[in-house]
C-alpha positions in Angstrom: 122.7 116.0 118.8 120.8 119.2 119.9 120.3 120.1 116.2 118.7 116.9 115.3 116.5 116.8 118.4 115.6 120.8 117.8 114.6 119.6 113.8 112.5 116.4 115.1 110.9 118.3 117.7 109.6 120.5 114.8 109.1 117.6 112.6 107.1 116.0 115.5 104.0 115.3 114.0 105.4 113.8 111.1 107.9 111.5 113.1 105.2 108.2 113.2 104.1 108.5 109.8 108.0 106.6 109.7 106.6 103.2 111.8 105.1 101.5 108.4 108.2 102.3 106.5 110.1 101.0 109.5 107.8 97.7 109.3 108.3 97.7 105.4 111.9 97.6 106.0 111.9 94.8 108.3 109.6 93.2 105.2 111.8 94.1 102.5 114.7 92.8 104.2 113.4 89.2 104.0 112.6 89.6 100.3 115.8 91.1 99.2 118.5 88.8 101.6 119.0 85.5 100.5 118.7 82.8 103.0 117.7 82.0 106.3 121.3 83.1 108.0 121.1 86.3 106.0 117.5 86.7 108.0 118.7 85.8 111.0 121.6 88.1 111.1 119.3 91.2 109.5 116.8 90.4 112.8 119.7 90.5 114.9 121.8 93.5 114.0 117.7 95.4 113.9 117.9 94.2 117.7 121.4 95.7 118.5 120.8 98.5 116.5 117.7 99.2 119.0 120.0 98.5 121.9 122.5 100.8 120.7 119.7 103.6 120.4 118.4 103.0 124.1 122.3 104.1 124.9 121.1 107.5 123.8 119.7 110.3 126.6 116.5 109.1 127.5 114.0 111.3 126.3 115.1 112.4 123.4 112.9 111.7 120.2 115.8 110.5 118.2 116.6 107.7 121.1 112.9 106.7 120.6 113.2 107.0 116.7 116.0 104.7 117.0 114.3 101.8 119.0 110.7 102.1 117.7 112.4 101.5 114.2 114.8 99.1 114.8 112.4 96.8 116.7 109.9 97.5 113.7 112.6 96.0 110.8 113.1 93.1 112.5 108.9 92.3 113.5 108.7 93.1 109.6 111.4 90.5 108.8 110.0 88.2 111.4 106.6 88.5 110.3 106.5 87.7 106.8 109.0 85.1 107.8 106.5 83.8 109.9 104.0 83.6 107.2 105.7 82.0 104.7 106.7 79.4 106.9 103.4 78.4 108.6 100.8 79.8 105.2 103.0 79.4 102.0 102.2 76.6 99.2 105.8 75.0 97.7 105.9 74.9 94.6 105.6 71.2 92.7 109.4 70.1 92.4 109.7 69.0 88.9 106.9 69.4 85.4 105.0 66.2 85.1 102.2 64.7 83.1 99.1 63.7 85.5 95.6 62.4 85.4 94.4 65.0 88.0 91.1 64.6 89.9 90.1 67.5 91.9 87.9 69.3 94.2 86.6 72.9 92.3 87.3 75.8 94.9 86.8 78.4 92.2 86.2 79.3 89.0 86.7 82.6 87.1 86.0 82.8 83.4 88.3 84.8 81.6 86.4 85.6 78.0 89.2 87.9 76.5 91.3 84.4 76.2 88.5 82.5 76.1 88.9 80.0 78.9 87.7 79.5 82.4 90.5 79.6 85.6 89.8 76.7 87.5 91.4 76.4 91.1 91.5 73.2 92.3 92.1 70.8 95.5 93.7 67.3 93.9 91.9 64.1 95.7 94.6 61.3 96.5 97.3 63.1 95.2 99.8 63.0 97.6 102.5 64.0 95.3 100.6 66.5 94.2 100.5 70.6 96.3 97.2 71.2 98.5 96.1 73.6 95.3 96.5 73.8 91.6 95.3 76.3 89.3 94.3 74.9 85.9 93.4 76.5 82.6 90.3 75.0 80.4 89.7 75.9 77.0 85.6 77.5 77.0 85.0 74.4 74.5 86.1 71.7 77.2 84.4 73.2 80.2 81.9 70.2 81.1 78.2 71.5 82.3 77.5 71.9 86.2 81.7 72.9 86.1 81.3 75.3 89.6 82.3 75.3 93.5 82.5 71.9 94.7 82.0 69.8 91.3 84.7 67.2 91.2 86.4 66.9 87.7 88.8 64.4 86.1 91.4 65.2 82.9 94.8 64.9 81.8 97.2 67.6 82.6 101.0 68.8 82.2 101.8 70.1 85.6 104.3 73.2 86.0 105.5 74.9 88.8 104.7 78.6 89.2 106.8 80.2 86.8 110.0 82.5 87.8 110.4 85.6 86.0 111.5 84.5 82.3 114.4 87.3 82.3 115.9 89.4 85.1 113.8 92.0 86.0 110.5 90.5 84.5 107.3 89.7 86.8 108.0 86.8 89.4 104.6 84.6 89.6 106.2 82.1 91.5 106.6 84.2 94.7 102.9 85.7 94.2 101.5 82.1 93.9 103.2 81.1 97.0 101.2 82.8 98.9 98.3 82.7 97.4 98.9 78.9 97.7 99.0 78.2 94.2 101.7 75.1 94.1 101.3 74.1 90.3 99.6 75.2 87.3 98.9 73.4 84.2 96.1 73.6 80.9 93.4 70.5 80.8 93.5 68.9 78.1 90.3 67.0 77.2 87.8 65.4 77.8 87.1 66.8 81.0 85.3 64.8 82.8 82.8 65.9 85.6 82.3 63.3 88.0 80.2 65.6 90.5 78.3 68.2 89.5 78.4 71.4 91.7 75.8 71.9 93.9 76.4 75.7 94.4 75.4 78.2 92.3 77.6 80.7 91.3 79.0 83.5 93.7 77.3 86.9 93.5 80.8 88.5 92.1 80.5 86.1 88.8 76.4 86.5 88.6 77.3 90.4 88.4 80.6 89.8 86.1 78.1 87.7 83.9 75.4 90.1 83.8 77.4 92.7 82.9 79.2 90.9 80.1 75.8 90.5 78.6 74.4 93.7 78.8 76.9 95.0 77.4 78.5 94.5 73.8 81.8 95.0 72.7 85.2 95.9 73.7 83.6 98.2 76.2 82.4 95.3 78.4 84.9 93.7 79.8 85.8 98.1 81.2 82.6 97.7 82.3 82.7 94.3 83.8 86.1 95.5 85.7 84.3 98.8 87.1 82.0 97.2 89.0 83.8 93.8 90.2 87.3 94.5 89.5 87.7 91.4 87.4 89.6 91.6 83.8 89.0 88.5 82.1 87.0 90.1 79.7 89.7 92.6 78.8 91.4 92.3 75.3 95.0 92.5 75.7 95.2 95.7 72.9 92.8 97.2 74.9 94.7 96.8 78.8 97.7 97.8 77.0 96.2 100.9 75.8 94.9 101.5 79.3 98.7 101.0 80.8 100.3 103.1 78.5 98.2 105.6 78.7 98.4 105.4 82.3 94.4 105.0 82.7 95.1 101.5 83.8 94.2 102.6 87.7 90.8 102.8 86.3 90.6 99.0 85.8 92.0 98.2 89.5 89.1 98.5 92.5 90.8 101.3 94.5 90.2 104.6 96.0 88.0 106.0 93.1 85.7 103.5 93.1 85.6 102.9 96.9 85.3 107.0 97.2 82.9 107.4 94.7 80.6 104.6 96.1 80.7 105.8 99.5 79.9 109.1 98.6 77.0 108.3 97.0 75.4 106.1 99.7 76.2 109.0 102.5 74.4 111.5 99.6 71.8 109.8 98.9 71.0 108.4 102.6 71.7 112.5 103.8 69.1 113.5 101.7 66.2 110.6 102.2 66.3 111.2 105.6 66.5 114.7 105.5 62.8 114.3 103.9 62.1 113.9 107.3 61.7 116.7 109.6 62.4 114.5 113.1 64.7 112.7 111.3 66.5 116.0 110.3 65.9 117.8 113.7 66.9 115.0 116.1 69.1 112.2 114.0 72.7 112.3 114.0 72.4 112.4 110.4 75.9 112.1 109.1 76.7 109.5 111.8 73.8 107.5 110.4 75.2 107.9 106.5 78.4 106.9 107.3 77.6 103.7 108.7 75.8 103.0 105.9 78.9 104.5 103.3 80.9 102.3 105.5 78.9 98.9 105.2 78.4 99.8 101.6 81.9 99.7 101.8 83.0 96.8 103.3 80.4 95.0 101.1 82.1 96.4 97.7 85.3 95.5 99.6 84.0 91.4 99.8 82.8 91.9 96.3 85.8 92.7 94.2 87.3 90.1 96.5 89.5 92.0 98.5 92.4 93.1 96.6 95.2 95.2 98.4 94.5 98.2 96.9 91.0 97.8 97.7 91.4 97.0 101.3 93.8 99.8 102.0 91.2 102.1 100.4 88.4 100.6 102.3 90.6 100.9 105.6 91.2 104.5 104.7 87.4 105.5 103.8 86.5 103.6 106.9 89.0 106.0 109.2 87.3 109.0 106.9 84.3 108.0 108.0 84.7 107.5 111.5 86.8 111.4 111.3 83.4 112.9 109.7 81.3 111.4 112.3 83.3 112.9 115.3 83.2 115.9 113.4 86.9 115.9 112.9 89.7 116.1 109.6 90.6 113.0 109.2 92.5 113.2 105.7 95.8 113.2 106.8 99.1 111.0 106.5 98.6 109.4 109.4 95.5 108.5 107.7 97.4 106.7 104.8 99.8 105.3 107.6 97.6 103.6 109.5 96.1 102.1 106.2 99.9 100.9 105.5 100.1 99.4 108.9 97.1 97.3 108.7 97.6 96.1 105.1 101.2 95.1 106.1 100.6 93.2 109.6 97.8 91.1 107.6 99.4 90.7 104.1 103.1 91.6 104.8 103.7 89.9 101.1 101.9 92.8 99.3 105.2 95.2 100.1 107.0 93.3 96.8 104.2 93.8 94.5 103.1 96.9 92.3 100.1 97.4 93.5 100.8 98.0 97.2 104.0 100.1 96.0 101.8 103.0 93.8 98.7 102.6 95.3 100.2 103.8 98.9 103.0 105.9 96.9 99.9 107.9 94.6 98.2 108.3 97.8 100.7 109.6 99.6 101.7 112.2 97.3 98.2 113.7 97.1 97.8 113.7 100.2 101.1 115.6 101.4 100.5 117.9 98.2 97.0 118.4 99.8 98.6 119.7 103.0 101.3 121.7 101.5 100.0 125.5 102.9 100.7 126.8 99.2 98.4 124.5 97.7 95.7 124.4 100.1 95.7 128.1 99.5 95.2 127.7 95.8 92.7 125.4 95.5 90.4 126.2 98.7 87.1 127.7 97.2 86.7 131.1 96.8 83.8 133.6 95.3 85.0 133.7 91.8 83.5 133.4 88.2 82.8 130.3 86.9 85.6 130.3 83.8 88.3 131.1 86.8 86.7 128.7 89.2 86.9 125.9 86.1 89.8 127.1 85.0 91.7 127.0 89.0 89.8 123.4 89.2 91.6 122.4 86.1 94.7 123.5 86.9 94.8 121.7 90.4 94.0 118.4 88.7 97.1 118.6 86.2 99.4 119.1 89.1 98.0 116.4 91.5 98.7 114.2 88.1 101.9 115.1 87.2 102.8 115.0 90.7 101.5 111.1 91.6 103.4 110.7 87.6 106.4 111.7 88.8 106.0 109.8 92.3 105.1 106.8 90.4 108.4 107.1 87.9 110.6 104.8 90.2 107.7 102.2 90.9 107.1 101.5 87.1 110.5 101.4 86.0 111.5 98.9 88.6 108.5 96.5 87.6 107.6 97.9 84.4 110.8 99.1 82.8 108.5 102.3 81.5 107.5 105.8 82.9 104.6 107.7 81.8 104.6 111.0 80.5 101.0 112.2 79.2 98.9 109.9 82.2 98.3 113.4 83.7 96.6 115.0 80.6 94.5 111.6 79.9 93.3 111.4 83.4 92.1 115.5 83.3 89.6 113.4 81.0 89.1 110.2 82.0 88.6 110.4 86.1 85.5 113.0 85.8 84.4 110.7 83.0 84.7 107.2 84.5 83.7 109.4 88.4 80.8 111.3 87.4 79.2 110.2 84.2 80.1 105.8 83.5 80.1 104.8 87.2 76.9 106.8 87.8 75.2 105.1 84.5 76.3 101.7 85.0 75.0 101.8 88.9 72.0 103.0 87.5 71.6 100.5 84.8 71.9 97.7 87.7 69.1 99.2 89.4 67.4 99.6 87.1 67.6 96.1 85.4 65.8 94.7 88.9 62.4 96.2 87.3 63.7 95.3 83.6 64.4 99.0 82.2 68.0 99.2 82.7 68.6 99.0 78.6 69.1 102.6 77.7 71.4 103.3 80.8 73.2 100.3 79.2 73.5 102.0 75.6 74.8 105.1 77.3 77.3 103.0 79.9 78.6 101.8 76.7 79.1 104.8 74.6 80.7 106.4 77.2 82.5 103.3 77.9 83.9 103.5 74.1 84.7 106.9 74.2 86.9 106.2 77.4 88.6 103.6 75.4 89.1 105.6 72.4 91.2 108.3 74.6 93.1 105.5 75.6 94.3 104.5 72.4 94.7 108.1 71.1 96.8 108.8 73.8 98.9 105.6 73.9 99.4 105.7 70.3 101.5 109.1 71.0 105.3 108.1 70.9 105.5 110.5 73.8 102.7 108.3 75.6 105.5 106.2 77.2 109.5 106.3 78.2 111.1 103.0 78.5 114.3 102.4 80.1 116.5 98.8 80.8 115.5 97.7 84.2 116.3 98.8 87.5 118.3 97.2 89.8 117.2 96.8 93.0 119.8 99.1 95.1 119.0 101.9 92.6 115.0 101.0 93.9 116.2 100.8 97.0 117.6 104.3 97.5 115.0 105.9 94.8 112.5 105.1 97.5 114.3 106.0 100.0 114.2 109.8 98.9 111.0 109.7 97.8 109.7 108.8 101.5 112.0 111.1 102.5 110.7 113.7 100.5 106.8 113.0 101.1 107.0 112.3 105.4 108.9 115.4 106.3 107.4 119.2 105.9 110.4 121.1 106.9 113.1 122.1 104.0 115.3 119.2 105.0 112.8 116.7 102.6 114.2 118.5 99.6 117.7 116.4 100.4 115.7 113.7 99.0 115.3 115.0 95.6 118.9 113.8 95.0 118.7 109.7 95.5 115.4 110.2 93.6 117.0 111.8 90.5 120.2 109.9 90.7 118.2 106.1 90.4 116.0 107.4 87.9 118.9 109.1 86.2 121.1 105.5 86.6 118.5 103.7 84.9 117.5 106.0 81.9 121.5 106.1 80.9 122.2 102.7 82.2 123.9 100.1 78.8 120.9 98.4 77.8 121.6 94.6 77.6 122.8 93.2 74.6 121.6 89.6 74.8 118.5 88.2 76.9 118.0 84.6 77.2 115.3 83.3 78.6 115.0 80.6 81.5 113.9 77.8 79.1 116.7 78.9 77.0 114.4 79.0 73.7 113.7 82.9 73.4 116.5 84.8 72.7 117.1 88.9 71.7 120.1 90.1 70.6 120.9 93.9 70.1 122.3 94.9 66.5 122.5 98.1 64.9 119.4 97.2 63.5 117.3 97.4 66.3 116.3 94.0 68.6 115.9 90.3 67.0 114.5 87.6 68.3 116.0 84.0 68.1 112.4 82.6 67.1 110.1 84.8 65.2 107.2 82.9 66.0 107.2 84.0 69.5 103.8 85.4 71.1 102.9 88.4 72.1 103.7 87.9 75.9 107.2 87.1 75.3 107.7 89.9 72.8 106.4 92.2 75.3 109.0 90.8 77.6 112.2 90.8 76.2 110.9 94.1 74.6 110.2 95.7 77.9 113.9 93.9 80.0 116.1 95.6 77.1 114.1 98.8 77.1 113.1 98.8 73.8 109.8 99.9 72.2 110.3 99.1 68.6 109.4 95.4 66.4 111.6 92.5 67.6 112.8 91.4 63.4 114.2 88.0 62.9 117.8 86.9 63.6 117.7 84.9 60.3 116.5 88.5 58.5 120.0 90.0 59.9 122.6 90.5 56.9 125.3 89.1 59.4 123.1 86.2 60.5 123.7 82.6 58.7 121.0 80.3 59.4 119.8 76.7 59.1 116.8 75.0 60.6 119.4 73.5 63.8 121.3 76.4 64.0 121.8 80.2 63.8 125.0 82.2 63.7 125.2 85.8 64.1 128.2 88.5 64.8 127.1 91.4 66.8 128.6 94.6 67.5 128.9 96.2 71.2 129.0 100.1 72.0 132.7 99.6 71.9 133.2 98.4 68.1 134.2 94.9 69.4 132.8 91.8 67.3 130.8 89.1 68.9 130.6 85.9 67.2 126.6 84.3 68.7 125.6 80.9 68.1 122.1 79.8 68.9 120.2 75.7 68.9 116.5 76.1 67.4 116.2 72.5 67.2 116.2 69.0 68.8 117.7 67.5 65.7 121.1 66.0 66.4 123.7 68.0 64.9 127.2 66.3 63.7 129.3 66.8 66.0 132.5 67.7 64.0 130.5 70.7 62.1 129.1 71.9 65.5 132.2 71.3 67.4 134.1 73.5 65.1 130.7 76.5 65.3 131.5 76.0 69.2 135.2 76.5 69.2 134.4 80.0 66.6 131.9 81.2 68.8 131.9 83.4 71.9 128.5 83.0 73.5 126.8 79.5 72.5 122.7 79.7 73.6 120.9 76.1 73.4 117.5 75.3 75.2 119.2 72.0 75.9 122.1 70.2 77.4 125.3 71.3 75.5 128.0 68.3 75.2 131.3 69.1 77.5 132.8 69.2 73.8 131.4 72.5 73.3 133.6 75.1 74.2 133.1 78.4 73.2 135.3 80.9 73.9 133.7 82.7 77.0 130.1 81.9 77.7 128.3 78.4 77.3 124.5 78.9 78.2 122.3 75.6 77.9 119.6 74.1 80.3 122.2 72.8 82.9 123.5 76.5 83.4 119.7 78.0 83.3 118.3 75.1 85.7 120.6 77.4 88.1 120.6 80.6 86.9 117.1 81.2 85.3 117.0 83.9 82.6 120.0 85.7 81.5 120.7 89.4 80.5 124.1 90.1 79.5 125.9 93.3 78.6 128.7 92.5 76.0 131.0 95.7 76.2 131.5 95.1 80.1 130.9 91.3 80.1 128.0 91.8 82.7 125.9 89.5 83.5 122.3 89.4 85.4 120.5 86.2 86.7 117.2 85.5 87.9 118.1 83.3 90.6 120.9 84.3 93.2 123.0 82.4 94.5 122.2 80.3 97.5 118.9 82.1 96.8 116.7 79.6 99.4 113.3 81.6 99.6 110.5 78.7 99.5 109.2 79.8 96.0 112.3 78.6 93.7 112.0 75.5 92.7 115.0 74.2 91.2 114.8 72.2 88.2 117.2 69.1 87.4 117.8 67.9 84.1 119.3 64.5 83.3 122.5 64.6 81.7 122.1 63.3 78.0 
């Protein structure tokens, strides 16, 4: 006991930097346990947990550790309980066809797809959830379509959807809370019965603007810059931003917060410093960062408040009040208290990505920053200008690789890939999109108020293209990205916990983190890819040959490629089952025998049909086959030889990913599973 109280007493400044994890893991809990009991009991073993630490001797730091934490998981648990109970949307039970009237509460065109999102309040709709979010084809939207219009069309109503294989991106819990209880695509005529009598909002007057100013794939970069919107973003083009790991670039964060800040508190230092009273007997800075802050807080509202906006406005906001007392404010406890606020208000933000790396990238630079080894090597120094460039140069690549290898666990639980050359590209790209685009294109606003903003335009969009071009160069590399099979969430789980470890403490005892770090990573890259992924509507289907991956239907799009591609780890071209030379295949009906890492043949057979099959021929394909994959109800006839997989089971289950050599097999709903998002989905028995 004296040892641990002697290290926290030197680790004492660090010791409530650990109150936001402690809330996070209160937060977590309620994500990752199943049911309401599960809650209940996680809430009350925090609480005895916390009475067992106030048996400890009072005063010690680890009998306040204890308590402080324990009463933190369960507020966390409590609190996002608390909000999904009282603020979440339930999703609509069951698809259905609908002639939908509804109140417009926003609209956000999305040119890369060419549509407009339409949100929507239905009117005597009782059925129906309190909002909808509806897709309408640019050719269908009816004129005076804004906030407030009232519209009429014919819809097919979905519930959010789930994640279409385990490990994929889960909508449904995202929409919950943004209160999104059905989506659907209009089909037309749309018809506008009330005309909005709003213009539009200053955020779509400047995406608009933009869009037209400038030409190319370069404006929907530029469009996102400047309101954080990516509508106008071809999908080649945000894929070459991702893999290249520029894709931070697109999202309103620190940069762009920083950068605008900065150059409201620059330029107000130096109009006012025209002034001799004003320089003499103004508290100048305290002056220019109120106005950096309201600057701001306005960008903030613009962008429409996105997490990693707000905890970067919270954080320049404590900067700023730091600076004007004349104080360092740049610390962890900096990047804490951003975490704290971000969690009491939007608890729901711990589960997504952009919450996870945005406070994970911050962190590390932060506590690389304060490491003394560092700060010596990159504080300025009376040097030439090649070593000065050359030291500058040298401190960007390792603030890069080191938020790279931060960010490794975060991206291969949500995006089954790692980056490896993101550092080299942003060595580029930040001073580029910092110092020379967002400079150009804030000058081309201005400078369109008086009508001469065209040539900063032409230069915004060169530069603009050039940025794009590095992104493709780079993410054309086959070194650009790793991929791995997903990661499960107790390899996360204890992944993160070292890497906290690592970044909170400052004493040698945060290298015992290194090892949970290295030994999820590790897991995941040597982990058995899955052999077979099935999809929750049963239609899509990839199978693992010697060959490579196939796909079940080889007119899939794009998206679903990407995510059966992505679950099984696999960055090559999904070919065709029917193209395998072990595959026999008919319009109903495709049979296929697989090989598994342990030389054991698999006999597959797969529906791609509704056409009524005989049922002595397809009774007989059952009883031969092992696995039998339909996207609809399989007669009780049908008995393959381990694993029958039709709409009933996947109306349970969701997507499946199964590993043949050890018979495992993944879900994307858990049993007794009861968090208000899933909606269950009963199909009649044929």
């Amino acid at each position: 006991m004296e040892t641990v109280e002697s290290w926290l007493e030197r680790e004492r400044e660090q010791v409530g930097l650990w109150a936001p994890v402690a809330l996070g893991g209160g937060i977590a809990g309620w994500f990752v346990l199943p049911h309401a009991m599960a809650w209940l009991a996680f809430c009350c073993v925090a609480l005895g947990l916390a009475c067992m630490g106030a048996m400890l001797p009072v005063g010690g730091r680890l009998r306040h550790m204890i308590v402080a934490g324990a009463i933190l998981l369960c507020f966390g648990c409590m609190l996002v309980w608390g909000k999904a109970t009282l603020m979440g949307q339930p999703p609509l039970a069951r698809a259905m066809f609908v002639r939908l009237t509804g109140d417009v509460v926003g609209v956000r065109p999305v040119p890369a797809q060419k549509m407009v999102r339409v949100m929507l309040r239905p009117v005597e709709a009782p059925m129906l959830p309190a909002m909808v979010r509806v897709n309408i084809a640019d050719a269908d939207v009816p004129k005076g379509l804004g906030q407030g219009a009232r519209i009429r069309f014919r819809v097919r109503l979905m519930p959010p959807a789930p994640p279409s294989v385990p490990g994929g991106y889960d909508f449904a819990a995202r929409a919950y809370f943004q209160g999104i209880g059905a989506t659907g695509k209009a089909l037309k005529p749309v018809e506008m019965l009330r005309p909005s009598s709003a213009g539009p909002s200053l955020r779509a007057r400047l995406f608009g603007h933009i869009v037209d100013r400038v030409d190319g794939p370069a404006e929907g970069i530029a469009a996102a810059l400047a309101t954080g919107d990516q509508g106008a973003i071809p999908e080649s083009d945000a894929e070459a931003m991702r893999r290249s790991g520029l894709a931070h670039l697109l999202s309103i964060s620190g940069l762009h917060v920083t950068a605008l800040i900065g150059a409201v508190i620059f330029l107000l230092m130096r109009v006012m410093a025209l002034s001799a009273r004003a320089a003499l007997d103004w508290p100048l800075m305290l002056i220019a960062a109120t106005g950096g802050a309201l600057a701001g807080i306005g960008y903030t509202l613009l962008t429409g408040a996105e997490v990693p906006t707000v905890r970067s406005c919270v954080a320049a906001l404590l900067v700023l009040g730091g600076l004007a007392m004349g104080r360092d404010a740049v610390t962890l406890r900096l990047v804490a208290t951003g975490a704290l606020i971000v969690l009491l208000f939007w608890p729901e933000a711990l589960a997504g990505p952009s919450f996870q790396m945005s406070f994970a990238a911050v962190t590390a630079l932060v506590a690389l920053a304060e490491h003394p080894r560092f700060r010596a090597f990159a504080v300025a120094r009376d040097e030439s200008a090649i070593r000065k460039a050359g030291r500058m140069l040298a401190v960007m690549l390792a603030t890069g690789i080191a938020v790279e290898l931060v960010l490794m666990p975060i991206a291969l639980f949500h995006f089954h890939k790692a980056g490896l050359l993101g550092a080299f590209a942003n060595l580029i790209a930040i001073p580029l999109t910092t110092f020379i685009i967002m400079p150009l294109e804030a000058l081309a606003l201005l400078l369109d108020v008086i009508g001469l903003g065209a040539p900063c335009w032409w230069l915004t969009e060169q530069t603009l293209n050039l940025l794009l071009g590095l992104a493709h160069g780079v993410s054309a590399s086959p070194m650009a990205t790793l991929l791995a099979p997903t990661m499960g969430m107790g390899l996360f789980g204890v992944a993160m916990a070292g890497l906290l470890w690592c970044l909170l403490w400052r004493t040698r005892v945060r290298w015992l983190g290194l090892a949970p770090v290295v030994t999820g990573v590790a897991m995941t890259f040597f982990a058995s890819p899955p052999d077979l992924l099935i999809t929750g509507d049963g239609r899509h289907v990839a199978v693992r040959t010697d060959r490579g991956m196939a796909i079940l239907r080889d007119r899939a799009g794009d998206y679903v490629r990407d995510v059966l591609s992505e679950s099984a780890g696999y960055d090559g071209e999904l070919t065709a089952i029917a193209d395998l030379p072990d595959a026999r295949c008919s319009t109903d009906l495709c049979a296929v025998r697989v090989k598994d890492q342990a030389e054991r043949i698999w006999r597959l057979l797969f529906t791609r049909s509704d056409a009524l099959i005989a049922r002595r021929d397809f009774a007989r394909d059952c009883a031969a086959a092992d696995i039998v994959v339909s996207d609809r109800g399989l007669p009780r006839w049908c008995r393959p030889r381990w694993m029958k997989i039709d709409r009933r089971l996947l109306s349970r289950t969701g997507g499946l990913s199964i590993t043949l050599e050890t018979g495992e097999v993944h879900t994307v709903f858990r049993p007794g599973d009861a968090h208000p998002w899933i909606a269950r989905r009963r199909f009649r028995t044929p």
